[in-house]
C-alpha positions in Angstrom: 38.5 22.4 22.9 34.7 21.3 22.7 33.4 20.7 19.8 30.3 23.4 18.6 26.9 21.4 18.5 25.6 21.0 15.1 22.0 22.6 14.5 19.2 19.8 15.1 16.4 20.2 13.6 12.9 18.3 12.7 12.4 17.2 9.5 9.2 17.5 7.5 7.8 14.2 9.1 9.0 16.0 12.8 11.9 14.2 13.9 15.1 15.6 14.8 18.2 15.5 12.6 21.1 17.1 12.5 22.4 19.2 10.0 25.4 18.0 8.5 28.2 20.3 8.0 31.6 20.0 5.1 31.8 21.1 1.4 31.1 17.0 0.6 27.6 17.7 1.3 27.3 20.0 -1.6 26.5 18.6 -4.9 27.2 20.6 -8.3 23.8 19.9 -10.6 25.7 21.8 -13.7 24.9 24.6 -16.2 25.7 28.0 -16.7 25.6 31.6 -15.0 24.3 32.7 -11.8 25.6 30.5 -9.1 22.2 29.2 -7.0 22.6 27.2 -3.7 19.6 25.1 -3.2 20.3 25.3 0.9 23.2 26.6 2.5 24.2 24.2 5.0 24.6 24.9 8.8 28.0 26.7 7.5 26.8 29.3 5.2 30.2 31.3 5.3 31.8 27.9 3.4 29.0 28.2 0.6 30.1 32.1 0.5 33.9 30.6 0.0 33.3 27.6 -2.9 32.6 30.7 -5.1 33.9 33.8 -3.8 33.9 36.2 -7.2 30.3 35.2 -8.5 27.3 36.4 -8.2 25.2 34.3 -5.9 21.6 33.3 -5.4 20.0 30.5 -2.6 16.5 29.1 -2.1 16.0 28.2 1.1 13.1 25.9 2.6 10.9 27.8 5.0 10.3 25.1 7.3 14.2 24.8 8.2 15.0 28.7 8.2 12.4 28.7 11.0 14.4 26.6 13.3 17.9 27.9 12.7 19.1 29.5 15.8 19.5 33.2 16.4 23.4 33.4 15.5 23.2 32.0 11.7 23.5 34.6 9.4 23.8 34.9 5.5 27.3 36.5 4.4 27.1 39.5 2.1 27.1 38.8 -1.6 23.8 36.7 -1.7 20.8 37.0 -2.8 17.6 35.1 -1.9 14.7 33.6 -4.1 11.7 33.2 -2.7 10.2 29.5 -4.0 7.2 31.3 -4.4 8.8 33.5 -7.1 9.3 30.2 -9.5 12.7 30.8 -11.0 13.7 28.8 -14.2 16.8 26.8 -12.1 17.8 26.3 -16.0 19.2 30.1 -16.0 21.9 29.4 -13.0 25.0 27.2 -12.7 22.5 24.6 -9.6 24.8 24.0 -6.2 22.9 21.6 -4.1 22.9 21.0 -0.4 22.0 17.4 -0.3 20.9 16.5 2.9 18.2 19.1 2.6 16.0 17.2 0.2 16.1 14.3 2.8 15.2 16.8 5.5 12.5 18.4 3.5 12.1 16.2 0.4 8.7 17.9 -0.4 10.1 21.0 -0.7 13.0 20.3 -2.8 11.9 17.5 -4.6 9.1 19.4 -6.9 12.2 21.9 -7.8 14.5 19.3 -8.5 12.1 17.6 -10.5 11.1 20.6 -12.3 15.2 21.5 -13.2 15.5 17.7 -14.5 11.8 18.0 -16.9 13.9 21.3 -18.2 16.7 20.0 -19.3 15.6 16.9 -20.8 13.2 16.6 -23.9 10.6 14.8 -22.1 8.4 17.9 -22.1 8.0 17.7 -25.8 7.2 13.9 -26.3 3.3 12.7 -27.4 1.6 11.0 -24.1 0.7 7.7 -24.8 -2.2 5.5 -24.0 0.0 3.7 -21.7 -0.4 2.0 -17.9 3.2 1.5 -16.0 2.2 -0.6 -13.4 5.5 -1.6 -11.4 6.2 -5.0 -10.3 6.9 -8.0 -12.5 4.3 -10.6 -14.2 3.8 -12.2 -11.0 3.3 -9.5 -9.0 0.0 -9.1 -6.4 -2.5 -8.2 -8.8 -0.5 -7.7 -12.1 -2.2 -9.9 -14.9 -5.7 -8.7 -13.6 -5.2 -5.2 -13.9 -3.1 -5.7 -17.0 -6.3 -7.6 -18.8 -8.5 -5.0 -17.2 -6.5 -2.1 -18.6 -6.4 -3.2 -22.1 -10.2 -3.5 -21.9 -10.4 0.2 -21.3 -8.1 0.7 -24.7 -4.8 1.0 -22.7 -1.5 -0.6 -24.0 0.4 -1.4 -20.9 3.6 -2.0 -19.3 4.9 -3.6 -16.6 8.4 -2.1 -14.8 10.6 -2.9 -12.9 10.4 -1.2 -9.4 14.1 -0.7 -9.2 14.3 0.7 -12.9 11.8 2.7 -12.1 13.3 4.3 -8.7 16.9 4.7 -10.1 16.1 4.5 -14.0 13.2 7.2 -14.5 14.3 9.7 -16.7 15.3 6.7 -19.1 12.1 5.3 -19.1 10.4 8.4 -19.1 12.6 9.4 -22.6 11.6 6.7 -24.1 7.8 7.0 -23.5 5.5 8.8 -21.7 2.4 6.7 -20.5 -0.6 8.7 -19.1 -0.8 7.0 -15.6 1.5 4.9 -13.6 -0.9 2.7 -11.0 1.3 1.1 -8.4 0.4 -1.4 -5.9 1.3 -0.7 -2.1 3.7 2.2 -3.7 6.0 -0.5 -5.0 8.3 1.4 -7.5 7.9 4.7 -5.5 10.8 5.6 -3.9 10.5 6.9 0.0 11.2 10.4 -0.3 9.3 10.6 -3.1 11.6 12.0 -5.7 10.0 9.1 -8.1 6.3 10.5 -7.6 7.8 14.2 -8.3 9.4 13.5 -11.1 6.0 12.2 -12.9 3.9 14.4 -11.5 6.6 17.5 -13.0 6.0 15.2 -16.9 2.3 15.4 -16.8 1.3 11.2 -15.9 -1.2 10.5 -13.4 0.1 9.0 -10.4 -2.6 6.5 -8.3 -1.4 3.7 -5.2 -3.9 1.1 -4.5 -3.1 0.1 -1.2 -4.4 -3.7 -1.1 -2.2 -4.2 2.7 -2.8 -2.3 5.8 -2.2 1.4 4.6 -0.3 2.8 7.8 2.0 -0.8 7.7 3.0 0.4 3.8 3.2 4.0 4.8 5.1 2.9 7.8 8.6 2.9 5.8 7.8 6.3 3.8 9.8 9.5 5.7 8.5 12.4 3.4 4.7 14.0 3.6 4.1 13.6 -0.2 2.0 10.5 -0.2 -0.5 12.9 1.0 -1.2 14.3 -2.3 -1.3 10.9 -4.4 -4.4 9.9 -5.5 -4.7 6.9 -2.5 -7.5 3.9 -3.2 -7.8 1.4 -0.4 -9.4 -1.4 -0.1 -10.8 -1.3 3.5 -13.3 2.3 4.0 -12.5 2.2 7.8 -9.1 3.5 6.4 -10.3 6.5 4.6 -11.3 8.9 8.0 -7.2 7.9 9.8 -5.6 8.9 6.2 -7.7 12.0 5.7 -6.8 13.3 9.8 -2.6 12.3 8.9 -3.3 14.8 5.8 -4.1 12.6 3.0 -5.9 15.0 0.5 -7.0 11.9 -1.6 -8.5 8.7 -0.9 -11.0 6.6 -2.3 -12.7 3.3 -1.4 -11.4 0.4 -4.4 -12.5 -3.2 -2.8 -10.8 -6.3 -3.8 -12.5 -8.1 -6.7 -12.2 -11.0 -9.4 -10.6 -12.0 -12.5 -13.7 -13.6 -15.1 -10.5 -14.9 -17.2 -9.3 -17.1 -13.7 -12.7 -17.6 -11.9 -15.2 -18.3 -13.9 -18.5 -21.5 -13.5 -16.3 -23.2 -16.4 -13.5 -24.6 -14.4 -13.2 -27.9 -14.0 -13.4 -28.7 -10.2 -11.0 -30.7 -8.2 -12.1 -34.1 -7.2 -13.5 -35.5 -3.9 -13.7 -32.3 -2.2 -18.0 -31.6 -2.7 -18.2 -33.1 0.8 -15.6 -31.5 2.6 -15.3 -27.9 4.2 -12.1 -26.2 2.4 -10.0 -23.6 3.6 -7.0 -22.3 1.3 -4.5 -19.9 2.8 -1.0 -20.0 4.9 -0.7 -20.0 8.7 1.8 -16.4 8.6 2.6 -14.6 5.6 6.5 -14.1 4.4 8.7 -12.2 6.0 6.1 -11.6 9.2 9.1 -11.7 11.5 11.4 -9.4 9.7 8.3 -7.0 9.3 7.7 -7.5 12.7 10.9 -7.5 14.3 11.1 -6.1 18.4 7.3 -6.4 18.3 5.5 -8.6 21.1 2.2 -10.3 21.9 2.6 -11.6 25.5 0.3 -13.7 27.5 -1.7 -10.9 28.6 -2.4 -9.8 25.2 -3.5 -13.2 24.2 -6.3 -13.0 26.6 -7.1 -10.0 25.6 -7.5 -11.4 22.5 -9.5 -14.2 23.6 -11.8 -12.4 25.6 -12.3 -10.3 22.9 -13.8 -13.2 20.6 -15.8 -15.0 23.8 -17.2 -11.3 23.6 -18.0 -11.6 20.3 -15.6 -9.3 19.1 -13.2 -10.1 16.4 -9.6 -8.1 18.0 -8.5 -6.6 14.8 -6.5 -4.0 14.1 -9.2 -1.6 14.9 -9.7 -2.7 17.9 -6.1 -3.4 19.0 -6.3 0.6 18.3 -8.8 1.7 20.9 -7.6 -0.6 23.5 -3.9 0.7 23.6 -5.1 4.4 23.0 -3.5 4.5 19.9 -4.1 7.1 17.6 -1.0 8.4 15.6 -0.3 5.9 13.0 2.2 7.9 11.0 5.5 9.1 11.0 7.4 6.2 12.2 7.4 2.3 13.0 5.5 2.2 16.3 2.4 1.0 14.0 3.7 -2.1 13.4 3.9 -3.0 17.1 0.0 -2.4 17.1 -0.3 -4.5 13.9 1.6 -7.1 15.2 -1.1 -7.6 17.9 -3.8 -7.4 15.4 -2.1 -10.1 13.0 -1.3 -12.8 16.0 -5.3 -12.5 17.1 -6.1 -13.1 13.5 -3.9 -16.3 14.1 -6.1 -17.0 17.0 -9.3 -16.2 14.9 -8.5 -18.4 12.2 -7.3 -21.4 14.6 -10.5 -21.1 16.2 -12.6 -21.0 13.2 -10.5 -23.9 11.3 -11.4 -26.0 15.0 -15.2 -25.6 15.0 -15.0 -26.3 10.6 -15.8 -29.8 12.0 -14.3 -33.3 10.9 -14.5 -32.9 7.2 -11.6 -30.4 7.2 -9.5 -29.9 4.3 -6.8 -27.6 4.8 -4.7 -26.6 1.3 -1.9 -24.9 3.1 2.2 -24.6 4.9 3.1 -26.9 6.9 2.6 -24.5 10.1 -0.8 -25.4 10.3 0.2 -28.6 12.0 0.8 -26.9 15.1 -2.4 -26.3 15.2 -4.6 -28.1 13.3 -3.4 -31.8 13.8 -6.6 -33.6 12.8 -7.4 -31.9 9.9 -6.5 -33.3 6.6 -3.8 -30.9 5.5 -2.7 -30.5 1.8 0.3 -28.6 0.2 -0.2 -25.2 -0.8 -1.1 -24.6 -4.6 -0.5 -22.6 -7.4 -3.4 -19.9 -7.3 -3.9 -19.5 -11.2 -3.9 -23.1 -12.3 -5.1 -25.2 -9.3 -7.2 -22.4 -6.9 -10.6 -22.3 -9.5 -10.8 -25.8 -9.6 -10.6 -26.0 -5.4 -13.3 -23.0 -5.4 -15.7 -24.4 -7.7 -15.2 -28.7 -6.1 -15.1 -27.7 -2.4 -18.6 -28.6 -0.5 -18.2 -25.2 1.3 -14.8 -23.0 1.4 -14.2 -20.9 4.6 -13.4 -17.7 4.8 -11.8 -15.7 7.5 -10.8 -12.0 6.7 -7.7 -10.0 7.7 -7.0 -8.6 10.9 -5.1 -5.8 9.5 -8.0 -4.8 7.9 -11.0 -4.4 10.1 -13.2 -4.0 7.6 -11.6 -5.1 5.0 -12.5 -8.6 2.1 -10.4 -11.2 1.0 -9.8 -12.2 -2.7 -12.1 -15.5 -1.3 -15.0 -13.1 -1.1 -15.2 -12.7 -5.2 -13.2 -15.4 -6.3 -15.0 -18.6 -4.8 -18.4 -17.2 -5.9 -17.2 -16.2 -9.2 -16.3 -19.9 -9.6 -20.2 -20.9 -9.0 -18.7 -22.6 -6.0 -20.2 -21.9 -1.8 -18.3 -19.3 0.7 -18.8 -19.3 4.5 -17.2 -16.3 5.6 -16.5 -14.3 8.6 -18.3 -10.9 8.2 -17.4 -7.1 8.2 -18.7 -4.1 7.8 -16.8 -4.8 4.2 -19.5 -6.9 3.5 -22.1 -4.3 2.8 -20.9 -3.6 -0.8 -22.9 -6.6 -1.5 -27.0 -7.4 -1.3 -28.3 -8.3 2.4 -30.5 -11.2 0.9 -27.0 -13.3 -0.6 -25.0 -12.6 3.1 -27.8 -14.1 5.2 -26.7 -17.7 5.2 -23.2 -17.2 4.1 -21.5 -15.4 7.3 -20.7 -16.0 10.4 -19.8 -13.2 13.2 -18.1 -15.6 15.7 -16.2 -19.1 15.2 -18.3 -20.9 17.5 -21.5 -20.1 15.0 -19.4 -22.4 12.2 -20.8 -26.3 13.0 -24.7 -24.7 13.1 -23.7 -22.7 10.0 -22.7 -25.5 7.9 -25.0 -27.8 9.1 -27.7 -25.7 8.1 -26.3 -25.6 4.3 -25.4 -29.1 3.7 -29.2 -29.7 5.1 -29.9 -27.2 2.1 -28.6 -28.3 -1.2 -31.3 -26.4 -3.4 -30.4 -23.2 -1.4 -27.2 -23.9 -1.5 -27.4 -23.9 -5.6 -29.8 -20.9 -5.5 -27.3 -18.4 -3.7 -24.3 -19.5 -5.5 -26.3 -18.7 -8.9 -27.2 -15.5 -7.5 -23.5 -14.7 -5.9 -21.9 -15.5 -9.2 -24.0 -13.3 -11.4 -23.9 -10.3 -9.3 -19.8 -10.6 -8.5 -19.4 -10.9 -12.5 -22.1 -8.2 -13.0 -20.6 -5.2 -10.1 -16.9 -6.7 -8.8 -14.6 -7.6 -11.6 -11.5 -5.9 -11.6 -12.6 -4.2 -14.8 -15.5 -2.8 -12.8 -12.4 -1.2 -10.7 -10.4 -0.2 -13.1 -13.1 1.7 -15.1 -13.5 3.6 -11.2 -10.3 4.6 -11.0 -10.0 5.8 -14.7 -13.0 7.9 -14.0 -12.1 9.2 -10.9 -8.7 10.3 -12.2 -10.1 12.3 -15.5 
């Protein structure tokens, strides 16, 4: 005998599933009265059967009731709530079809939340002046916020990402902070239960995306990052969220710590005649981000035509030549990235080439491969030893992230914050600061490097000039206080 199909249907991010069927897949949520099925399964008739003498309520999520084929019906004996009608879920005995809220997790998430806030004393706690920010104390961006925060009269609190994914209501009993800030939506979970869950207490909920937004977004299956206050740190961003539904987004660039970078550091020795560049040849984990994703010979001279063009191929650009233009639901992004991230290798190789014979490379030791007569130095801790490199180097180079076409690098506020000299590759990023300080300090293609920085070692005196002038307006308009206090304002 054949087995029946099982009802497929496509999940809030529009792929197919299948609707699993079996008693196991219900969940008893406890309390008392009125039995109410949250879902009923492809198998309504065994819901009916787990409580055959009670009276018996179901919610059901629109978006899957309008794929159910013609011959499912609803036994006798229940009774639906619409979700618009709000019940308290605290009045009924709470029978939950679990694979529904990973079907539709931004349906059944906000109710869930909602029946957990009820039946916990959370709702009657005083709100503190409290950051969460999740990660650990050395974490991407972690101290500087945490310094910036307490500036703006914040106490704050750093959590652990797994606590805060499996932990929450814990956390949440024993205080309840007004925002919780997290960086690339580390201690959110993917179906966004977490994000419900605060939102239900009353905290503020922002994600600075400091990465490539769609390669973060790339691992999330439910629609409610579109509501999260999003801040990115590349504009050219902002237009692809807002057409995938992000309700949203601001621009939050990159910026600089005063307590790390600052004209006081001591800098390192022998390096005011050498060009510096700080920064690794791949970052960790590329191939297991990247896994099944290929860059083949024809793309690299795509890539190289690109930059004899005068065209940097970013990620951007990557994104008009394969016709790209769905980033999200879905992995496929990161096989564009991939492309984008391997020209950046090319861009960077390039640029490092035409630096010149006074190279000093502080980095892995895959920059062999491609650098072999440049004088190359072990990477370095970036607290204790980086300010120092900033502030000695005769000129540090700069070349910005693929991933982000228009995107800045921490380089961008930190070297000038040190009073030390930046050569950098410019983007339309750029234009957050004065024309005036960028005219001698870019460069649009890597064979412009050698005239570049021949022109400012010929300069000393303008040399000294712009990085007085860079280092007062960085501390003036890009500390991280500056973007903390935006945030804060926007989120009031």
């Amino acid at each position: 005998m054949q087995r029946p199909e099982r009802i497929r249907i496509k999940n809030e991010a529009g792929q197919l599933q299948s609707l699993p069927e079996g008693e196991r897949y219900f969940q008893d949520l406890g309390g008392k009265g009125k039995i109410l099925f949250l879902g009923l399964g492809p198998e309504p008739d065994l819901a009916a059967n787990m409580f055959p003498q009670a009276e018996k309520y179901y919610i059901e999520c629109p978006a899957l009731t309008a794929q159910l084929p013609d011959g499912y019906t609803i036994p006798a004996g229940f009774k639906q709530i619409s979700e618009n009608e709000a019940p308290d879920l605290s009045d009924f005995r709470v029978i939950l079809f679990t694979p529904g809220k990973r079907l539709f997790p931004s349906f059944w998430e906000p109710l869930l939340a909602g029946l957990t806030m009820a039946r916990s004393e959370i709702m009657h706690k005083n709100r503190s002046k409290t950051v969460w920010i999740p990660g650990d104390d050395k974490s991407l961006l972690i101290p500087e916020l945490c310094r910036a925060f307490k500036v703006e009269g914040f106490s704050y609190k750093v959590i652990d990402p797994d606590a805060m994914r499996k932990n929450l209501l814990n956390l949440l009993t024993g205080e309840l902070p007004e925002l919780v800030l997290s960086i690339n939506f580390n201690g959110l979970d993917n179906a966004g239960e977490t994000y419900f869950m605060l939102r239900e207490a009353g905290v503020k909920i922002a994600v600075w995306m400091v990465d490539n937004p769609f390669h973060i977004l790339s691992g999330i299956k439910s629609t409610y990052w579109r509501e999260i206050n999003l801040f990115v740190t590349d504009d050219w961003f902002i237009s692809a969220l807002e057409k995938h539904g992000a309700k949203h987004v601001t621009h939050l660039p990159l910026a600089t710590d005063p307590e790390i970078f600052n004209n006081k550091v001591p800098p390192y020795p022998q390096l005011n005649e050498r060009t510096v560049f700080v920064g690794r040849s791949s970052f960790p984990a590329k191939d297991n981000f990247f896994s099944g994703c290929t860059f083949d010979a024809e793309d690299e001279k795509a890539a190289l035509r690109a930059i004899e063009n005068n065209s940097k191929p970013d990620f951007a650009w990557w994104a008009g030549k394969d016709g790209l233009e769905k980033f999200w639901p879905g992995r496929e992004i990161r096989s564009l990235g991939f492309k984008a991230e391997q020209s950046g290798l090319i861009w960077r190789v390039l640029a490092l080439q035409n630096a010149g014979k006074d190279l000093t490379v502080f980095g892995d030791e895959g920059w062999k491969n491609y650098l072999p007569e440049a004088e190359l130095r072990p990477p370095i801790d970036y607290f204790i030893t980086l300010p120092g490199i900033y502030s000695g180097a005769g000129i540090n180079l700069n070349m910005t992230s693929p991933l982000l076409p228009c995107g800045l690098t921490q380089r961008n506020f930190d070297v000038w914050a040190t009073g030390g000299f930046l050569l950098s590759d410019h983007t339309s990023g750029s234009s957050i600061f004065p024309e005036d300080l960028l005219e001698h300090c870019t460069f649009t293609t890597p064979a412009e490097i050698p005239d570049k920085i021949d022109f400012i070692k010929s300069n000393p005196q303008l040399q000294k000039e712009l990085s007085k002038n860079w280092q007062a307006h960085i501390m003036n308009k890009h500390t991280y206080l500056n973007r903390v206090s935006k945030m804060l304002n926007l989120l009031t």
